[in-house]
C-alpha positions in Angstrom: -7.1 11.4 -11.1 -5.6 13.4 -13.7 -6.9 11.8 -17.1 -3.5 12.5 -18.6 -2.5 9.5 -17.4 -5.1 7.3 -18.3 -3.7 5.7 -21.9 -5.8 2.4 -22.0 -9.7 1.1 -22.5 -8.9 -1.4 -19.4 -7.6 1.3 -17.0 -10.6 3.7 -18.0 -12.6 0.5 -17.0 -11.1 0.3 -14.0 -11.2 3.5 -13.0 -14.9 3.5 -13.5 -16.0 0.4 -11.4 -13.7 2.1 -8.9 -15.6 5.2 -9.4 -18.7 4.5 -9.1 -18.9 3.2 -5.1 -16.6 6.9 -4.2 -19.5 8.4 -1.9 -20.0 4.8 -0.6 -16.6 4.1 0.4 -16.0 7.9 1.5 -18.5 7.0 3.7 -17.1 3.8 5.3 -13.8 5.3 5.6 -15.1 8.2 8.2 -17.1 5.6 10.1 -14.3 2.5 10.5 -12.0 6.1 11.7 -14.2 6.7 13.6 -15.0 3.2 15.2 -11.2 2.4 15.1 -12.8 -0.7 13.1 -12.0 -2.4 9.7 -13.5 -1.6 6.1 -15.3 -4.9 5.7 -17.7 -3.5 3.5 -15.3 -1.9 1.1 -12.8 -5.1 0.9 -16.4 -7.0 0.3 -17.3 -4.6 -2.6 -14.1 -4.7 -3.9 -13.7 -8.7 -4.1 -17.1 -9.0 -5.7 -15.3 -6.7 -8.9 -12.6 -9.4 -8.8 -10.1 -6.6 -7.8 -7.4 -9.2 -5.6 -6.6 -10.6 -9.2 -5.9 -7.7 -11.2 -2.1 -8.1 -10.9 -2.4 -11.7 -11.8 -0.7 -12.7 -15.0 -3.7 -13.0 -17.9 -1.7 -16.4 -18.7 -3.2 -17.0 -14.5 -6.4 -15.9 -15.3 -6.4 -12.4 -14.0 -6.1 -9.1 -15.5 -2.6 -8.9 -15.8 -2.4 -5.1 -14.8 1.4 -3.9 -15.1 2.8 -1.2 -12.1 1.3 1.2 -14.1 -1.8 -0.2 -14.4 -2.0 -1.1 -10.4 -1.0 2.4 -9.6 -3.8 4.3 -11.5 -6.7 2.3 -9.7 -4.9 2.6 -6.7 -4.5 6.4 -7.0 -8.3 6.5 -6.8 -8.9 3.7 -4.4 -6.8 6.1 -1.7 -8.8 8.9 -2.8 -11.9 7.6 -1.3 -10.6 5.4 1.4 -6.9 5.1 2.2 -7.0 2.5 4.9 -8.7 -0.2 2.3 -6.6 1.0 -0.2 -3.4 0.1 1.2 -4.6 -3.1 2.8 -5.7 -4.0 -1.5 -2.5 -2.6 -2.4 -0.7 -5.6 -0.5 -2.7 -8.1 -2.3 -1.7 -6.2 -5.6 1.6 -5.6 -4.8 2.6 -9.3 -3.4 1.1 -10.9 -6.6 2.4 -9.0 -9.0 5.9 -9.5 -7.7 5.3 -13.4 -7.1 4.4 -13.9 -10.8 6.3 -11.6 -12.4 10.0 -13.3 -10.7 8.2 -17.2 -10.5 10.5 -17.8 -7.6 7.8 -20.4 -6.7 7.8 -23.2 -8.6 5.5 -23.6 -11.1 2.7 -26.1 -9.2 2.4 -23.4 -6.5 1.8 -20.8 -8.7 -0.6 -22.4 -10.3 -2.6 -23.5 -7.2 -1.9 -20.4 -5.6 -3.5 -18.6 -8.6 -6.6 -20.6 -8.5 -6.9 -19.2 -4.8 -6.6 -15.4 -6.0 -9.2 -15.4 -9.0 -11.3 -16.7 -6.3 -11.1 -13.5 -3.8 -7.8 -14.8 -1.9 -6.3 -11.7 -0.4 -2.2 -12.1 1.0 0.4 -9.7 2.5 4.0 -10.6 3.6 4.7 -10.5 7.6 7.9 -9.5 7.8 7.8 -7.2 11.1 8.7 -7.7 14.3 9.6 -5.9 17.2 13.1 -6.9 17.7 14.0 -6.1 14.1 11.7 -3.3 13.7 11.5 -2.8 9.7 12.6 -5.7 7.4 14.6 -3.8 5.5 17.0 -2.7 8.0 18.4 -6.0 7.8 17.8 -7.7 10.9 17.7 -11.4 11.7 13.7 -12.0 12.8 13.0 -14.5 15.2 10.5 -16.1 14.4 11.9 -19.9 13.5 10.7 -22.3 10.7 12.2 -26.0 12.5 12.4 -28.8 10.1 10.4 -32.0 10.6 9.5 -34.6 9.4 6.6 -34.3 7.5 7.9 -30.1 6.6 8.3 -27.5 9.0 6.9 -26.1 12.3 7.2 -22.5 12.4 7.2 -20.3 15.6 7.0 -16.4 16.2 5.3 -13.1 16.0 5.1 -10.2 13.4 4.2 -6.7 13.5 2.5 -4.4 11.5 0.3 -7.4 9.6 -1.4 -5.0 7.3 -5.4 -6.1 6.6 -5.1 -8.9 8.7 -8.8 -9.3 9.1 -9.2 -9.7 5.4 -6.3 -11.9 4.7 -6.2 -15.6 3.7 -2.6 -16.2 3.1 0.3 -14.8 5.0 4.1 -15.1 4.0 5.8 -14.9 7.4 9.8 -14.9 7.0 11.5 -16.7 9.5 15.0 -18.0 9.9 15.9 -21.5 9.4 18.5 -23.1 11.6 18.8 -26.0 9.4 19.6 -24.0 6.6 21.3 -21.3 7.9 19.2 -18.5 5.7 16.1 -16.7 6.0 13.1 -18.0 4.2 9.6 -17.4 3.5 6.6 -19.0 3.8 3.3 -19.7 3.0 0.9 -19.7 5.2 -3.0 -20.0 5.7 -5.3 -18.3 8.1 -7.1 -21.3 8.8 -3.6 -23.2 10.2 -3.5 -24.7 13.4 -1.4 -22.4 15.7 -2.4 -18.9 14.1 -4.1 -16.2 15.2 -4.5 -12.5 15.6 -3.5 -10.8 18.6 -6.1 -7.1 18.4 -3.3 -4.1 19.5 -3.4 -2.0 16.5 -4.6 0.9 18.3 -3.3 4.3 16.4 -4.1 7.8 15.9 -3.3 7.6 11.5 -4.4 4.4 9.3 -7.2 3.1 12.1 -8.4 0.8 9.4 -6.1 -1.3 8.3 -6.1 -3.5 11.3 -2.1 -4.0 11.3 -2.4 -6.4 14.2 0.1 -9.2 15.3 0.2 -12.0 13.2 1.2 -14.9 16.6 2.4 -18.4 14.7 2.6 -21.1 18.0 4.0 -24.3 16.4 2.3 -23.8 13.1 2.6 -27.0 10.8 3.3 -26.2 7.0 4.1 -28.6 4.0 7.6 -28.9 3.1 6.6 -26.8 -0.6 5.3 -24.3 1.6 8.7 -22.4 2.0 8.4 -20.5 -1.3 11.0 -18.2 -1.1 14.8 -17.3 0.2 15.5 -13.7 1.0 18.5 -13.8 -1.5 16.0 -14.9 -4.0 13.8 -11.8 -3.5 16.5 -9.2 -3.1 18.7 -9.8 -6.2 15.3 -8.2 -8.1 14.4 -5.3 -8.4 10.9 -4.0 -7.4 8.4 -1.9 -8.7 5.2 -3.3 -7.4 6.4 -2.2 -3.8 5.1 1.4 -5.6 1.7 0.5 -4.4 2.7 2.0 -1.0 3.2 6.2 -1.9 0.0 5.7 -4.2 -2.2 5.2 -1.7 -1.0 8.4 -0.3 -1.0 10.5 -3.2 -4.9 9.5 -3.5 -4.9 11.0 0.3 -3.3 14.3 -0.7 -5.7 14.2 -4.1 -8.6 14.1 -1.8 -7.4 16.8 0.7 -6.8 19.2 -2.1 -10.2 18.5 -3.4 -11.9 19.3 -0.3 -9.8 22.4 0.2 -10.6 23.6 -3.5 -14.4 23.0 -3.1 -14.0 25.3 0.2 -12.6 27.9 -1.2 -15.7 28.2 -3.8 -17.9 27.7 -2.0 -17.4 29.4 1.6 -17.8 33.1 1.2 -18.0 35.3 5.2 -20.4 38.2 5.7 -16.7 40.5 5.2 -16.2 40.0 1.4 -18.2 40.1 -1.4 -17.1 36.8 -3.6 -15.7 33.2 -2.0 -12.5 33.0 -0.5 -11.4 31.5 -4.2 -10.6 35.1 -4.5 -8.1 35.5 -1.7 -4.1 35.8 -3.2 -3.3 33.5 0.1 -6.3 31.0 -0.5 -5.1 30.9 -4.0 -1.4 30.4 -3.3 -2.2 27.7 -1.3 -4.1 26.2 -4.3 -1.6 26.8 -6.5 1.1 25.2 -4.3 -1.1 21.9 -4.0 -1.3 21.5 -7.6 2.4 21.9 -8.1 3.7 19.1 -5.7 0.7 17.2 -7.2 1.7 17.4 -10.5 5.3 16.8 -9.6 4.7 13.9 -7.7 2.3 12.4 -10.1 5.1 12.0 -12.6 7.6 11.4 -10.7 5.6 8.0 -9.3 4.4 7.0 -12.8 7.9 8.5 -14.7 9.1 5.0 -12.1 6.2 3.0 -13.1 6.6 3.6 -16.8 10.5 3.0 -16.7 10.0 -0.3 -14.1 7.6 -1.5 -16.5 9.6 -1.1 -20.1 12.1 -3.7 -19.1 14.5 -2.3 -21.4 14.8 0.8 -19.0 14.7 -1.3 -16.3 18.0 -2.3 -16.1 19.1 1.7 -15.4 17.1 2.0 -12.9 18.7 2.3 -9.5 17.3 4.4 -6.7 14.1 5.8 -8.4 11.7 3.8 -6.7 13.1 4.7 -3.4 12.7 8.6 -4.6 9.3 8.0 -5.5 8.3 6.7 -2.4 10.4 9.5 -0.7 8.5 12.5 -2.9 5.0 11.3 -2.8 4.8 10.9 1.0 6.3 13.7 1.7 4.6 15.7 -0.5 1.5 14.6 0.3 1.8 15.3 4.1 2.9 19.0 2.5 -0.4 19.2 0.8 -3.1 17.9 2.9 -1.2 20.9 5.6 -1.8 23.4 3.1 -5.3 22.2 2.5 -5.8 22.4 6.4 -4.1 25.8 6.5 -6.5 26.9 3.6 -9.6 25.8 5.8 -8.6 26.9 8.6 -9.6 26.1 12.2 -12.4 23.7 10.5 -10.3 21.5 9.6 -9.8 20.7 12.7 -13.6 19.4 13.5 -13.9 15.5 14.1 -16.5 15.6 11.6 -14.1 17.2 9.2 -12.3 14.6 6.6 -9.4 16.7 6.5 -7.9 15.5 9.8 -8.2 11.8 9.1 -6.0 12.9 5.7 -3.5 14.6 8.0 -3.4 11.7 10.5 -3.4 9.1 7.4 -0.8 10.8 5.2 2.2 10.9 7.9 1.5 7.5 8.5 3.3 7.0 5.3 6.7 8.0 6.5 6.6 5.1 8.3 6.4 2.6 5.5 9.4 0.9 3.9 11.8 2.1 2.7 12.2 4.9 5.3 13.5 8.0 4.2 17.0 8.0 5.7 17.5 5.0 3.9 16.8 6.9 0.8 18.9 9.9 1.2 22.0 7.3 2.3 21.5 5.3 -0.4 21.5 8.1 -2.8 25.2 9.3 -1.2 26.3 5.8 -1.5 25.7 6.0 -5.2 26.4 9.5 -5.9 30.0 8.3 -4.3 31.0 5.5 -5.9 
């Protein structure tokens, strides 16, 4: 993390606790890659610091991190391990857009606050494999029925990110009754859930993105918390949790490749490789798209979270999104083309980075939908 952007006691804090397990969740991340398991251990670690409630409101009892905030602990958090990261970075993300709109009403919020301080982790299951991403607009089918004592919802989602570690899903589904999409919350421990195991992928191994399977699952009436038109007349900035993650991947690929490079020195020269014009363009060009993607994703978070900017903002959180990944995949290729054919080894970190960082072209929004909504704009 570049300490630049470090402005506050609490985020050096954070950064700190965060800090301090690095080797230890390093080291999980290699082994749940290699097991094709889940970080247990590091959610564990990370729920004993309270870290599920940062994004809570203080007026809640949490931390009440802004975007800003959420993104520097993040940062680091994808640094050491990227699957756990994003997995936390739902939890983050979902709250801190819950409380800061109060869609809910105010009884949920406050029950549903009391489950958070207390470890509660939640992500929004919105996939599915008719409809592919939610925000290409299609209708899911998974059904919420009205009944008499609520509702009784019915269907499957995709792509149910930390689904191990999660207590509280909000599925969307559509309602015939009411003619709308809605969403809603749900427990783990409901009648009629469960997790069907088929994550099985070559990038992102950890973050057990099963199917979330819903077979007549009985819910209170309050438990529909949300209409799609109420989420998507605001805009969001917490949904920046997503390219962090994968800027702390390319952080940690060009840290590996600039410790290489100082330290590995063949029997045909005289210094390190550190000396090499190529090994040092290489360097050079990591730290550029580092540097420009690290202000472009806090430039956003900055402007989301002065709300007197916010109203100007139109497609910069879509950029962001759009630079950081791509960059990212950009650098950790440099940092492999640096290493060389050792970067290839199983044992090597630097091919779980690569296989890790082009997963994120496949989180929302993709990039087509950036560069068309950008035209749109520009044409108006």
């Amino acid at each position: 993390m570049n300490r630049l952007f470090i402005t506050t006691a609490k985020q050096q804090a954070w950064q700190e606790k965060i800090e301090q397990y690095g080797e230890q969740f390093q080291q999980n991340a290699q082994q749940v890659d290699e097991a094709e398991s889940f970080p247990f251990a590091t959610i564990a670690t990370l729920r004993e610091l309270g870290y599920p409630s940062v994004t809570l409101p203080v007026a809640y009892g949490g931390e009440g991190f802004s975007v800003y905030d959420m993104l520097l602990t993040q940062e680091t958090l994808g640094k050491y391990d990227a699957s756990a990261a994003l997995i936390m970075s739902w939890t983050l993300g979902v709250v801190g857009e819950i409380f800061e709109n109060c869609i809910w009403s105010e009884e949920k919020l406050h029950a549903f606050a009391k489950e958070i301080r207390g470890g509660a982790m939640v992500n929004r299951a919105a996939s599915e494999q008719a409809t592919g991403s939610p925000t290409r607009g299609g209708q899911p089918q998974t059904t919420a029925i009205k009944t008499a004592e609520g509702w009784s919802i019915t269907g499957r989602k995709t792509f149910t990110t930390g689904s191990y570690a999660l207590d509280y899903f909000i599925v969307s589904a559509w309602v015939p009754s009411l003619q709308r999409i809605g969403n809603f919350l749900i427990h783990k421990d409901t009648p009629g859930v469960s997790i069907e195991e088929n994550w099985h992928v070559m990038a992102m191994k950890g973050t057990g993105s099963h199917d979330l399977v819903l077979e007549n699952v009985c819910i209170a009436e309050d438990d529909l918390v949300e209409s799609n038109h109420s989420r998507r007349t605001k805009l969001n900035g917490w949904s920046l949790h997503i390219p962090t993650t994968y800027l702390g991947i390319a952080q940690a690929a060009r840290d590996y490749a600039v410790h290489f490079a100082k330290t590995y020195q063949p029997n045909s020269l005289q210094t390190t490789i550190s000396e090499l014009p190529n090994v040092r363009a290489h360097i050079g060009e990591m730290d550029l798209l580092l540097t420009q993607a690290r202000f472009m994703l806090y430039g956003t978070a900055m402007a989301f979270d002065d709300t007197t900017k916010r109203a100007v903002l139109s497609n910069e959180i879509n950029v962001a999104k759009y630079t950081v990944t791509n960059h990212a995949i950009t650098i950790v290729d440099r940092a492999m083309r640096l290493v060389g054919a050792k970067s290839l080894q199983l044992a090597n970190p630097l091919q779980r980075y690569y296989r890790d960082a082009r997963a994120g072209l496949h989180n929302p929004p993709m990039d087509d939908m950036t560069i068309a909504r950008l035209a749109s704009a520009a044409l108006l």
